[in-house]
C-alpha positions as CSV (number, residue, x, y, z in Angstrom):
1,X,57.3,-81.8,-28.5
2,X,57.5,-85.3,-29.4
3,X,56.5,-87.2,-26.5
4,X,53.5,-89.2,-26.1
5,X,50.1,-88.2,-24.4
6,X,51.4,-90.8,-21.4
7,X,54.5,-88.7,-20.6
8,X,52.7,-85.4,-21.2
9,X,49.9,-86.1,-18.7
10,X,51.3,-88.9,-17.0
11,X,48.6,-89.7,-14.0
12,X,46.1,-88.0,-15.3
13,X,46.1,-90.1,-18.7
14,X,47.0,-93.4,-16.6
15,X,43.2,-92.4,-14.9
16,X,41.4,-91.4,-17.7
17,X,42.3,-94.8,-19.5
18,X,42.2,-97.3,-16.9
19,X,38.7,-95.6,-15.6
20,X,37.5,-96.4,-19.3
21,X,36.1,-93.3,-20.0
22,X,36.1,-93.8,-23.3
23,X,35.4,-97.0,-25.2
24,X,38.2,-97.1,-26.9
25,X,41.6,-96.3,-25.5
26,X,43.4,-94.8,-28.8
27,X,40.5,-91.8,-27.9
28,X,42.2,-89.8,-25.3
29,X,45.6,-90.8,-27.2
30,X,44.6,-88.7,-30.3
31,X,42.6,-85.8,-28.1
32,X,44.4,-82.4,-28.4
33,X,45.4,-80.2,-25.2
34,X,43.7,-77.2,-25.3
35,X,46.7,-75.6,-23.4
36,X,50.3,-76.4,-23.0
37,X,50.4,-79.9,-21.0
38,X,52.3,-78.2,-17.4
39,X,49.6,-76.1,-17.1
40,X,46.6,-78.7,-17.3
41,X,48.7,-81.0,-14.9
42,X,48.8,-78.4,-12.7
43,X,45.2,-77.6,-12.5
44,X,44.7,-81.5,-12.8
45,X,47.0,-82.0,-9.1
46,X,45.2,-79.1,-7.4
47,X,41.9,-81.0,-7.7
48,X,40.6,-83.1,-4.5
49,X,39.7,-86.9,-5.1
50,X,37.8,-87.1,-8.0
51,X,34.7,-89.3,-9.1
52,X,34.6,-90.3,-13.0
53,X,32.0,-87.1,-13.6
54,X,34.7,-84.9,-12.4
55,X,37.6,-86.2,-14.4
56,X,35.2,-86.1,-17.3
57,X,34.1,-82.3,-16.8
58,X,38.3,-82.0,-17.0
59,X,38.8,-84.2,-19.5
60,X,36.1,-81.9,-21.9
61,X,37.6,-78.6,-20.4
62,X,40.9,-79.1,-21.4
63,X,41.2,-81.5,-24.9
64,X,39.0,-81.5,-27.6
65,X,38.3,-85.2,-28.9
66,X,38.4,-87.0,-31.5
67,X,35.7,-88.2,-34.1
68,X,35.9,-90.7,-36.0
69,X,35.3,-91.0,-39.7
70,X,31.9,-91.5,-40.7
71,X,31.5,-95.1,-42.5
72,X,31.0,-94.1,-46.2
73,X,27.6,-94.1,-47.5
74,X,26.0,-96.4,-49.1
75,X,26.6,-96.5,-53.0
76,X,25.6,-98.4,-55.7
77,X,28.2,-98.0,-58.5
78,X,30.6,-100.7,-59.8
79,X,33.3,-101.4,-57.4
80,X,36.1,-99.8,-59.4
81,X,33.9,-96.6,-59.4
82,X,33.3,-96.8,-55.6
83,X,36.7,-97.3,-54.5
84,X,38.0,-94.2,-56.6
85,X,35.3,-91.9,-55.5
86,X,36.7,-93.0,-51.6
87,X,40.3,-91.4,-51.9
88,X,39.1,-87.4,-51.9
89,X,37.0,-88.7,-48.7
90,X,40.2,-90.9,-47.2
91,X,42.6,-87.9,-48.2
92,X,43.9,-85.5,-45.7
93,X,47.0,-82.7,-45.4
94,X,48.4,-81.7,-41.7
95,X,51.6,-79.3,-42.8
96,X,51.1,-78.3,-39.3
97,X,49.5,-80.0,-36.0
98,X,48.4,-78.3,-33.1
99,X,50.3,-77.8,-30.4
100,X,51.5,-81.1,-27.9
101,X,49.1,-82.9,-30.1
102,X,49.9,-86.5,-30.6
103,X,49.7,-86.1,-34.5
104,X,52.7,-85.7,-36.3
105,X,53.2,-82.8,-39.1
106,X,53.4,-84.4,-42.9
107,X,54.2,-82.0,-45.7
108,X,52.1,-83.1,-48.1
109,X,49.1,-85.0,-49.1
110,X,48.1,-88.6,-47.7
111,X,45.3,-91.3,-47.6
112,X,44.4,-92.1,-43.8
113,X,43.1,-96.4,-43.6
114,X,39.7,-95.1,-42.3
115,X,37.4,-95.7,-38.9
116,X,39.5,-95.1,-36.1
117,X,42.5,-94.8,-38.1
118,X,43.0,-91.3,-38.5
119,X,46.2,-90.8,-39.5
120,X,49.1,-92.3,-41.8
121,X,50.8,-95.5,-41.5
122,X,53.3,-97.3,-43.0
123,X,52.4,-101.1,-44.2
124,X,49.4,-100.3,-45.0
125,X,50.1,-97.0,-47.2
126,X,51.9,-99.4,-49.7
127,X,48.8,-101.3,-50.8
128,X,46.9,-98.2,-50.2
129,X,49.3,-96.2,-52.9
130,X,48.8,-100.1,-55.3
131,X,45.0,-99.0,-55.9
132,X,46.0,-94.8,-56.0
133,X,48.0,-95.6,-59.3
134,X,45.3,-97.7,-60.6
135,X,42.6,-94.7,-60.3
136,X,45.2,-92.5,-61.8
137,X,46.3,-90.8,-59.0
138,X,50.0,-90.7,-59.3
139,X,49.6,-87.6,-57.7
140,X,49.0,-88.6,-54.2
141,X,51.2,-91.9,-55.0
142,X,54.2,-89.3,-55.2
143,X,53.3,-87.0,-52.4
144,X,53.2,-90.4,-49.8
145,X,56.8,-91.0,-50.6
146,X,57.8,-87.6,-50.0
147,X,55.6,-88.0,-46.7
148,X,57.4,-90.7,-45.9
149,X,60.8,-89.8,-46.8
150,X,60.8,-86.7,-44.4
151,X,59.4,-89.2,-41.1
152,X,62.7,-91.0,-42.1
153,X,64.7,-87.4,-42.1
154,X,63.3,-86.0,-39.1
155,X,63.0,-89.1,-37.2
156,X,65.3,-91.7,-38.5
157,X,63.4,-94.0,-39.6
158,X,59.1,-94.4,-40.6
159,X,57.3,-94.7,-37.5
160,X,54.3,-97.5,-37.2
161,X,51.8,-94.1,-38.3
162,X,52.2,-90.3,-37.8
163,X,51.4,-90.1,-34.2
164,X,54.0,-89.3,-31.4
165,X,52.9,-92.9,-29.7
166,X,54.0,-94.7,-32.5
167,X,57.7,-93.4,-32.6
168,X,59.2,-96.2,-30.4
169,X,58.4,-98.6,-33.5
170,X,58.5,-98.5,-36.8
171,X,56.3,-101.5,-39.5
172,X,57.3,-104.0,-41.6
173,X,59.9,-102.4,-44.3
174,X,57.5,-101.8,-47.5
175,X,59.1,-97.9,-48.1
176,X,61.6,-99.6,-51.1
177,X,58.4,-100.8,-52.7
178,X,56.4,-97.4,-52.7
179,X,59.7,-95.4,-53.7
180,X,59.3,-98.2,-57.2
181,X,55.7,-96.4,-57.6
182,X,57.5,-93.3,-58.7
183,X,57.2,-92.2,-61.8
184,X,60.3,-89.0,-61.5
185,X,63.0,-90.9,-62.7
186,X,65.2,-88.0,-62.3
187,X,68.9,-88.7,-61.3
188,X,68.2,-86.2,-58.1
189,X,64.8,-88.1,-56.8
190,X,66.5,-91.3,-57.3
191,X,69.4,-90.3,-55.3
192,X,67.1,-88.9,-52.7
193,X,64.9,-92.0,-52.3
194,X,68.4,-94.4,-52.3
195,X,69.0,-91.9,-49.4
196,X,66.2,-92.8,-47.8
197,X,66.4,-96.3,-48.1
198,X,69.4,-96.5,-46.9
199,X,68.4,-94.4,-43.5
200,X,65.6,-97.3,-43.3
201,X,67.9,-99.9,-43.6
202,X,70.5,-98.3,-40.7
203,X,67.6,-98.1,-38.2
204,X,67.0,-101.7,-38.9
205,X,70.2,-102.9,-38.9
206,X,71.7,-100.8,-35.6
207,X,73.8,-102.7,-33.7
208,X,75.0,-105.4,-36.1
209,X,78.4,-104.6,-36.2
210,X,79.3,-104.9,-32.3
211,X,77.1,-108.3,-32.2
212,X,79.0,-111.6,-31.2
213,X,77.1,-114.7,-32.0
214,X,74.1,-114.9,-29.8
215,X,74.5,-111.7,-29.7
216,X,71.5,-109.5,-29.8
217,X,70.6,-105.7,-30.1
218,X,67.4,-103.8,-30.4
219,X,66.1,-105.6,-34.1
220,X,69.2,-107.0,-34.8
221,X,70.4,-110.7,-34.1
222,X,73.5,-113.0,-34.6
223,X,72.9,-116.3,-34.4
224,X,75.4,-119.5,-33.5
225,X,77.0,-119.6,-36.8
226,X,77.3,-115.9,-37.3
227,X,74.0,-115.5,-39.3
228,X,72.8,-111.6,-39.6
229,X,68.8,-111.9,-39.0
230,X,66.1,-109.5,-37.9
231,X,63.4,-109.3,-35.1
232,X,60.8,-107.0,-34.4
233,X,61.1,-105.0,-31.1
234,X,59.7,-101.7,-29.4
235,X,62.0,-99.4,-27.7
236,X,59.5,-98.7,-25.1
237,X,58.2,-101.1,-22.5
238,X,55.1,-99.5,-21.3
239,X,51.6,-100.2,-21.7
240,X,50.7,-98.6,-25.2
241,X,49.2,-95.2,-25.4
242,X,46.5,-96.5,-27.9
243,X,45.7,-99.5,-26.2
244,X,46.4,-98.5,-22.5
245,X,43.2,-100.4,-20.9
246,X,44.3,-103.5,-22.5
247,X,47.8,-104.0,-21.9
248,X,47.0,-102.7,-18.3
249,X,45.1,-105.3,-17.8
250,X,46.4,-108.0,-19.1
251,X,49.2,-107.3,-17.0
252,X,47.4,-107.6,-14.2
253,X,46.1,-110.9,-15.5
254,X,49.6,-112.2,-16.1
255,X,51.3,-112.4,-12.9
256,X,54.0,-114.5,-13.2
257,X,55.7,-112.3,-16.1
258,X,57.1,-109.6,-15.9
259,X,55.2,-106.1,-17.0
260,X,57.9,-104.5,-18.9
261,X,59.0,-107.6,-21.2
262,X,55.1,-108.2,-22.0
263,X,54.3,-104.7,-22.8
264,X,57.6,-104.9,-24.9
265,X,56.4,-108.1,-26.9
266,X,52.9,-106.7,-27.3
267,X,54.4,-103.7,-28.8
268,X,56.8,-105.6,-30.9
269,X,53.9,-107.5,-32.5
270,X,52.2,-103.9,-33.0
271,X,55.9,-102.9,-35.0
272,X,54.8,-106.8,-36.9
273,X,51.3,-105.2,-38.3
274,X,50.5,-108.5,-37.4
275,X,48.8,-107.7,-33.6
276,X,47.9,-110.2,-32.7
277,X,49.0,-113.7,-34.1
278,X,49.7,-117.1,-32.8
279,X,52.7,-116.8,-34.4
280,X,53.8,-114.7,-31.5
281,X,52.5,-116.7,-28.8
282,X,54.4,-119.5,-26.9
283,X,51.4,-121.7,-26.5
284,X,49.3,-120.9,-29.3
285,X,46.2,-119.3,-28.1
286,X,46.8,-117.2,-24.7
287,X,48.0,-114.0,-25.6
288,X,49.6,-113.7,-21.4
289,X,52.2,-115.8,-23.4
290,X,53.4,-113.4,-26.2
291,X,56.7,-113.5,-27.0
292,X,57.8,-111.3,-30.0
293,X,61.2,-110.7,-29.4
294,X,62.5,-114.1,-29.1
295,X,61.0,-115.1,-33.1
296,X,63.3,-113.9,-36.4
297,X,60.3,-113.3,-38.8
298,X,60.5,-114.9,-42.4
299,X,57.8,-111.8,-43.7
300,X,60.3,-109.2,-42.3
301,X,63.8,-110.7,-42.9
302,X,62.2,-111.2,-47.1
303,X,61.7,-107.7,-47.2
304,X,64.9,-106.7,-45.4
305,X,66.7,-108.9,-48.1
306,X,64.3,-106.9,-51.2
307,X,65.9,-103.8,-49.5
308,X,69.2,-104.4,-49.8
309,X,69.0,-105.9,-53.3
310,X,66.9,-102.7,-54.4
311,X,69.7,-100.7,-53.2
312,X,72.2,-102.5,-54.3
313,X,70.9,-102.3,-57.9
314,X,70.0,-98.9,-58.3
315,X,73.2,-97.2,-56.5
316,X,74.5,-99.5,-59.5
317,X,72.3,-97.5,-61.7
318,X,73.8,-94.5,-60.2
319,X,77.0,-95.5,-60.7
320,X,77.5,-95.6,-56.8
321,X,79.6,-99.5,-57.8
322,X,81.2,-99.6,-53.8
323,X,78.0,-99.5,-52.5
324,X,76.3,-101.5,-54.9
325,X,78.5,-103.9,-54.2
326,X,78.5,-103.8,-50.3
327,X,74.8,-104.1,-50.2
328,X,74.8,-107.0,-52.8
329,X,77.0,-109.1,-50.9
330,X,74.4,-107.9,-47.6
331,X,71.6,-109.1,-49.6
332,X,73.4,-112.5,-50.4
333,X,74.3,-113.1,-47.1
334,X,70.7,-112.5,-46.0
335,X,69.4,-114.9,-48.3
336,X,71.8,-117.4,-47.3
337,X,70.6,-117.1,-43.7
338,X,67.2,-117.1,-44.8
339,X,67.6,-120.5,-46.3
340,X,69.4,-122.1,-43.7
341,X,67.8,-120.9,-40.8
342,X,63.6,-119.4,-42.0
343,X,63.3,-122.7,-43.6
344,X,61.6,-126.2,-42.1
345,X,63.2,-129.1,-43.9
346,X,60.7,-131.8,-42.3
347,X,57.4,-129.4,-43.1
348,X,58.9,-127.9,-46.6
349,X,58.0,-124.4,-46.0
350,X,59.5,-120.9,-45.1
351,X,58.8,-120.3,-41.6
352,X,59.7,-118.0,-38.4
353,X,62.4,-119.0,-36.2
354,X,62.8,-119.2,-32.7
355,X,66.0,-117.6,-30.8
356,X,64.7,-120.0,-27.7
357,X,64.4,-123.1,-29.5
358,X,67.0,-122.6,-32.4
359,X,65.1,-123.7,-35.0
360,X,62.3,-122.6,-37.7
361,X,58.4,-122.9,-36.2
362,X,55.9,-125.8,-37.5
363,X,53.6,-122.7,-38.2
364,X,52.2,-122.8,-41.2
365,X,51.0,-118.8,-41.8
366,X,50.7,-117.0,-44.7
367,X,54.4,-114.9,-44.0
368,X,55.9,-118.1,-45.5
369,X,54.9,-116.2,-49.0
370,X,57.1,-113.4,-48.5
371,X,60.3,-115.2,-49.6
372,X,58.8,-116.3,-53.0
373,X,56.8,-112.7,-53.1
374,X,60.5,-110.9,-52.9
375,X,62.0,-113.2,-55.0
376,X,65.0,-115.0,-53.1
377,X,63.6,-118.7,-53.2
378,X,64.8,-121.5,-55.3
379,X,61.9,-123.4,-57.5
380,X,62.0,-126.3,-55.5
381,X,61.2,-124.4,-52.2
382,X,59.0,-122.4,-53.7
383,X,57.1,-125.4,-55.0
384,X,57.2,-126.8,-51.4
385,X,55.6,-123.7,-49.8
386,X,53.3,-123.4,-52.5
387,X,52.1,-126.8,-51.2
388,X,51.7,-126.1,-48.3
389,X,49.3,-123.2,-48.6
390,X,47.1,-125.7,-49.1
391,X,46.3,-125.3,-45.6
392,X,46.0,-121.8,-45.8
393,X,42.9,-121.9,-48.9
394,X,39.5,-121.1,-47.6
395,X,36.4,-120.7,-49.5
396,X,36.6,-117.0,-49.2
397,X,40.5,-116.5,-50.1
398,X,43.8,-117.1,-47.7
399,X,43.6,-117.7,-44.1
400,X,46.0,-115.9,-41.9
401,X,47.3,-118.6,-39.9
402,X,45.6,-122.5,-39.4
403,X,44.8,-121.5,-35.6
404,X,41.9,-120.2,-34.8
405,X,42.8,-118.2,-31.0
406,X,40.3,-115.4,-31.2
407,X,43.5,-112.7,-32.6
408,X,42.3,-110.9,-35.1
409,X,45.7,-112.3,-37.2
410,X,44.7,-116.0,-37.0
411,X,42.5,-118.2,-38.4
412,X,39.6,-117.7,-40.1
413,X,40.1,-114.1,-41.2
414,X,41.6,-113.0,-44.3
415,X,43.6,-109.9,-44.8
416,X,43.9,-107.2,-47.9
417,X,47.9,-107.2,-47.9
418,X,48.3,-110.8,-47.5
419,X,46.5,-112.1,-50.4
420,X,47.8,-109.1,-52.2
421,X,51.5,-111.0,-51.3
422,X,49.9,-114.8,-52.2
423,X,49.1,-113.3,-55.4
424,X,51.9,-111.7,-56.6
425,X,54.4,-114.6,-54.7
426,X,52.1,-117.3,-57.1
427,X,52.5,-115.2,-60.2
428,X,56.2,-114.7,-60.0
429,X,56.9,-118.4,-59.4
430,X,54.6,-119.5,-62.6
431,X,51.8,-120.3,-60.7
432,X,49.3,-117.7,-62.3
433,X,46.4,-120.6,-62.0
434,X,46.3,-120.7,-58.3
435,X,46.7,-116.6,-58.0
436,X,43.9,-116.1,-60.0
437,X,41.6,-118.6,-58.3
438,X,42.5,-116.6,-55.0
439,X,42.3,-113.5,-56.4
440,X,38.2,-114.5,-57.6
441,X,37.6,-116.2,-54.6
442,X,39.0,-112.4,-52.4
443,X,37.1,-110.5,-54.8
444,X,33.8,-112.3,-54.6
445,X,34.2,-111.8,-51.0
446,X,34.5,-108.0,-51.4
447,X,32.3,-107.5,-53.4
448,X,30.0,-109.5,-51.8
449,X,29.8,-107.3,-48.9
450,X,29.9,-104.1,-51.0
451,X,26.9,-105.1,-52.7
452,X,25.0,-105.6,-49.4
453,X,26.6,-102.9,-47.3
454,X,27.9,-100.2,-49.1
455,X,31.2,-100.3,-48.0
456,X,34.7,-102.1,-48.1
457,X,36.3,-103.6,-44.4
458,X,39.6,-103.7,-42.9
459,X,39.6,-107.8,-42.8
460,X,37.4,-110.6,-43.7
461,X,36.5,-114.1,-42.3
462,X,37.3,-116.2,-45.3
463,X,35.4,-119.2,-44.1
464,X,31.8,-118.4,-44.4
465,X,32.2,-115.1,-46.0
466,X,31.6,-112.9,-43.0
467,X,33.3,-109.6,-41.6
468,X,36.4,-110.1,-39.8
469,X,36.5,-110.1,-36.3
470,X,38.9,-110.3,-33.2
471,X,41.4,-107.8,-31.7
472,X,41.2,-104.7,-30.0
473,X,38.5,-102.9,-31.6
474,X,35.2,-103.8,-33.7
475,X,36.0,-103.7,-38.0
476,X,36.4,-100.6,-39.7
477,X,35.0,-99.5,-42.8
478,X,36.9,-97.4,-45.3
479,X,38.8,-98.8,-45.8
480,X,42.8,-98.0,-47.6
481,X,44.5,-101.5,-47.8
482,X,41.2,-103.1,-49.3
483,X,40.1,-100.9,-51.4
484,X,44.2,-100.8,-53.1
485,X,44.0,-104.0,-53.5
486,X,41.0,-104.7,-55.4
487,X,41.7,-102.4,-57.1
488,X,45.1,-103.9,-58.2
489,X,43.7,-106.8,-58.4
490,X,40.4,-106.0,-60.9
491,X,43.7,-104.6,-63.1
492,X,46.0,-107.6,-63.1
493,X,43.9,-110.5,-64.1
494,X,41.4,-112.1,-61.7
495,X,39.3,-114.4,-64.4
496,X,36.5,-111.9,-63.9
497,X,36.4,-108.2,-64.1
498,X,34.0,-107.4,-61.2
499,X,32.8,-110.2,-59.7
500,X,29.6,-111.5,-59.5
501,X,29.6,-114.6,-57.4
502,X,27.9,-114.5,-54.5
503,X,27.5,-118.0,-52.8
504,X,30.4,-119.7,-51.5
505,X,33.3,-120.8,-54.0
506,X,34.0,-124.2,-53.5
507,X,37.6,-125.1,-52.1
């Protein structure tokens, strides 16, 4: 019941997608079968050859598709206002999904990203549930982690968002952050979401225990000197169901690599959040030359390490002191690693490392945050990174990454999350200065556009002020992570309540 639309309909979704009959390929992906999938495949391999009109008369005969959500209207209330009247419009409940669908039941209430995005994901839900507390709605805050908690029962682990295509990957680990949101303190929900975190944990870490040095399994690697680290990875190494047309072809366009292992790394980057990014790509720019699964990410390895001390320290609270223990000593270690290994001594900042060239990346991207944003870095490195976000610092807020390659997760666009992390990292470390200025320079941005347009975006181009662009598919209005964290932001002290600026802040 699980599997995706590709292995349901096989040839008949390989031809509807790579005949681009629909402009975007997550369409067909999300279209639900009017009838159970042998029967349509059977119809579908009595026809003769078809023409395009054909397989569209099918196509409408036998799924009905998607819509996608209507941009919200245009409004001219404050900000704070806006954003809170959004969540009844971004909210949805699916206790039950139709039939073969690629939409995954959820028990209880949830708030979708908007645009395309129909349905729950994971990264993006933490910042979403930030700006849910702030407009009081604990309510929905609690119901996501209960959401979340039964992907990880029935599945394992939380998938990259509630559709059957995303179960081969899951997103970077946020789940012990939103399980901090709750407000039940009660000895049973606490054991329950320790449970949970340690099921997150185990998908993460399978494998480690048979690993050699050099030894690698699934998201899991040892390195030379025994060092327990984590990759990102996809266990499926086909084109993705969302983004068939592209991965196709770029396959196509990418002759000298093998299909599989690019598909793999595209996916992988997908499991990232960040897709796409130089930071995945061997020569910078061409994304042909993706290679996820051979970089240990600093972002994801920080949050592993918050993991493991937040269960460490509350099966303490529990009075659980063996595995308090145990995952204290994992969380150690980690940091240990991290230090030795995510760290460039000659540029002075956290950074990714490669498995091919044993040693951390010259990239300078805003993941080198994470470390300080979880906690685990000294006050001299932390000063050091801090430094070197100085390349980062646009008019508009935090660039992504210094390269600009056309990937939506490079330079010069600006993300919700990630200035979300450079402003809580800055804060923790004492730098409350340089987190406010970012946090003015991100809100005059948003609310720049909100007083022209109406409406909040996914991303940003912090250089001149403009919407993001790149990637697979044009912006999207809505829009979840945004609208969380201006909202967290407006409540945790930029210098101005709602902002007002509207030319650009000076650097």
């Amino acid at each position: 019941m699980n599997a995706p639309p590709s292995a349901l309909f096989g040839a008949l979704f390989a031809v509807v997608q790579e005949r681009r009959l629909f402009n975007d390929s997550k369409t067909f992906a999300d279209a639900v079968p009017r009838r159970p999938p042998a029967a349509i495949m059977a119809d579908w391999a009595a026809l003769p050859l078809v023409d395009d009109a054909v397989i569209r008369t099918f196509v409408a005969a036998n799924f009905d598709l998607p819509d996608d959500m209507a941009p919200p209207p245009a409004d001219a209330r404050p900000l704070a206002e806006h954003i809170a009247a959004l969540w009844p419009q971004l909210t949805r409940e699916t206790p039950v999904t139709p039939p073969f669908a690629s939409a995954l039941p959820l028990p209880h209430r949830y708030v979708v990203p908007g645009g395309r995005f129909r349905e729950l994901y994971y990264w993006d839900s933490y910042f979403t549930m930030l700006g849910l507390a702030r407009s009081g709605r604990q309510d929905l805050v609690e119901d996501m982690i209960a959401n979340f908690g039964s992907l990880i029962d029935r599945y394992g682990h939380i998938p990259n968002g509630t559709r059957s295509y995303y179960l081969s990957r899951s997103h970077p680990p946020f789940f012990y952050l939103m399980a901090a949101l709750s407000q039940d303190r009660s000895p049973v929900a606490r054991r329950q979401r320790l449970d949970w975190m340690r099921a997150e944990h185990a998908f993460w870490m399978d494998g480690a225990d048979d690993l050699v040095p050099l030894g690698e399994h699934r998201r899991v690697v040892r390195l030379a000197d025994g060092a327990l680290l984590n990759r990102y990875w996809d266990d499926t190494d086909g084109p993705r169901d969302e983004s068939w047309v592209e991965d196709a072809a770029l396959a196509a366009l990418t002759p000298g690599r093998s299909a599989a292992e690019l598909w793999r790394d595209l996916r992988a980057a997908a499991e990232s959040g960040w897709d796409f990014s130089s930071r995945w790509l061997a020569d910078g720019g061409a994304l042909g030359t993706i290679r996820t699964t051979r970089i240990v990410p600093v972002d994801l390895n920080a949050l592993l390490q918050g993991l493991e001390r937040a269960i460490s320290v509350e099966a303490g609270d529990l009075g659980l002191a063996a595995l308090a223990a145990d995952f204290g000593q994992r969380a150690a270690a980690r940091a240990a690693a991290i230090g030795t290994h995510l760290w460039n001594p000659q540029a002075r900042h956290y950074a990714d490392y490669d498995l091919d060239v044993g040693r951390a990346t010259d990239h300078v991207t805003a993941a080198m945050l994470f470390p300080l944003f979880v906690g685990l870095a000294n006050p001299h490195r932390a000063a050091d990174t801090i430094a070197a976000l100085d390349a980062l610092i646009a008019p508009w807020g935090v660039r992504t990454t210094t390269l600009a390659t056309g990937q939506q997760w490079d330079a010069p666009n600006g993300w919700a999350p990630l200035h979300w992390i450079a402003v809580a990292a800055l804060r923790r470390y004492g730098r409350s200065d340089l987190a406010d200025d970012i946090a003015d320079r991100w809100l005059a941005l948003v609310a720049r556009h909100y007083r022209e347009t109406g409406q909040l975006l996914e991303k940003y181009e912090v250089e001149t002020g403009a919407a993001g662009g790149g990637g697979e598919y044009a912006v999207e209005t809505g829009f979840g992570w945004t609208n969380g964290v201006a909202l967290e932001m407006l409540a945790t002290g930029s210098r101005t309540a709602e902002p007002t600026t509207v030319g650009a802040l000076p650097c």
